[in-house]
N, C-alpha and C positions, 0 to 999 in steps of 0.2 A: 504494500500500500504506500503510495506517496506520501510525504509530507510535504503537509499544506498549512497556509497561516492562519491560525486561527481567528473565525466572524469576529467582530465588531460586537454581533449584539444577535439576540436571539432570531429576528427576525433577518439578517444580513443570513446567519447559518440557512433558513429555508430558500433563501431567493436565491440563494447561490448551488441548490440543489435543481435536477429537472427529474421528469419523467416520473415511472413509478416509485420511485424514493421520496420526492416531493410530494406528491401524493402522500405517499404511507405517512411521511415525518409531519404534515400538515392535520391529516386525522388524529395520530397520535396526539400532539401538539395539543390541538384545541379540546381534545375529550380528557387530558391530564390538567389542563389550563380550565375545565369548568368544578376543578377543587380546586377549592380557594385558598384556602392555607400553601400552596407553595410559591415560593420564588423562585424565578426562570432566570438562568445565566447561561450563557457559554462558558464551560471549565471544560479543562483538560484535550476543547479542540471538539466539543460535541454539546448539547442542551443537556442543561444538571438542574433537577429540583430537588429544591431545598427545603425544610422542614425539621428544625432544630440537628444541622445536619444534612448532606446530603442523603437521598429517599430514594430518587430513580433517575433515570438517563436515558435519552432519545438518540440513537448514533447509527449516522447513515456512512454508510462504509461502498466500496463501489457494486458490490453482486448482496448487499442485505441490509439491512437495518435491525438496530439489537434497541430493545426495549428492557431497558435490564433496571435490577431493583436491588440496592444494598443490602438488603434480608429479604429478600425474593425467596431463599431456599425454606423460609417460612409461611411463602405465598402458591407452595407449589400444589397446594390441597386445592386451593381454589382455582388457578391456574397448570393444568399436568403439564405445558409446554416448556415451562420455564428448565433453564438445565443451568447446575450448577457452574460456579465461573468466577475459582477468584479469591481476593479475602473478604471481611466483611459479611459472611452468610449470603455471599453476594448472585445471584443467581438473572439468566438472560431469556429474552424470549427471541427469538430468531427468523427475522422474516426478512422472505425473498419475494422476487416479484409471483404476483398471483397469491399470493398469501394475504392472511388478514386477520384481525381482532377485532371484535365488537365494540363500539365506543363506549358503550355500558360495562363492559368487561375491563377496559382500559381505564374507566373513572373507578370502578370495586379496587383492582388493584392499587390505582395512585391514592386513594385513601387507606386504603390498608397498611401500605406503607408510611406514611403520613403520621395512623395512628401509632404501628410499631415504634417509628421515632419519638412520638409522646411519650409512650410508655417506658422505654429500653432504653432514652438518651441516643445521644449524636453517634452512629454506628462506627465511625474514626476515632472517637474519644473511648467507646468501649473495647475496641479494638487493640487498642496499646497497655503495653504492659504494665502493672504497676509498678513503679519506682519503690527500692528498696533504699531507704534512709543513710542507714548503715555500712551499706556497701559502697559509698560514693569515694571515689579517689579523688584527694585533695590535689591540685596544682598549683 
């Protein structure tokens, strides 16, 4: 996969998409965007929502687009497509052209994930190790 520089802004990442990936990343988009609780950025070169924490990601790649969820592998009851991916309990839904998710099935998820982060804290912050007091080397 190339690199490329990454959008300006959430809206520069779709425009600068065509075809069926625009498509996909646009349904996606507005069915994750009618839960309210998150905030939409470009991080790491693809759309990141946030919710005390990163929660889910929209990433159009050239032959798929990955709808992937920080503790996804706890959303895989509700969703069977999701396949694990990662650290974070981090798990991806995988689509190619001709493929598809329900916008109803797409807003259950992005709220699910949303509420996990309520519950469970920022999946980055839980993620890391505790610090041991004791063990720290002075320099």
């Amino acid at each position: 996969m190339k690199k490329m520089t990454p959008a300006a802004s959430p809206e520069a990442y779709v425009v600068a998409l065509s075809g069926w990936r625009r498509e996909c990343v646009e349904s996606l988009r507005a069915a994750v965007r009618a839960v309210s609780a998150l905030e939409e950025v470009v991080k790491w070169g693809h759309l990141v929502y946030l919710a005390n924490g990163p929660a889910l990601l929209i990433r159009a790649e050239e032959e798929r687009v990955l709808f992937g969820f920080w503790r996804g592998q706890r959303l895989s009851d509700i969703e069977p497509r999701l396949k694990k991916a990662g650290k974070y309990e981090m798990a991806t839904l995988e689509l190619r052209e001709g493929m598809s998710i329900k916008p109803s099935m797409a807003r259950r998820l992005a709220r699910e994930a949303v509420a996990l982060n309520q519950t469970l804290g920022n999946p980055v912050h839980a993620a890391k190790p505790a610090s041991k007091k004791g063990n720290r080397r002075q320099v």
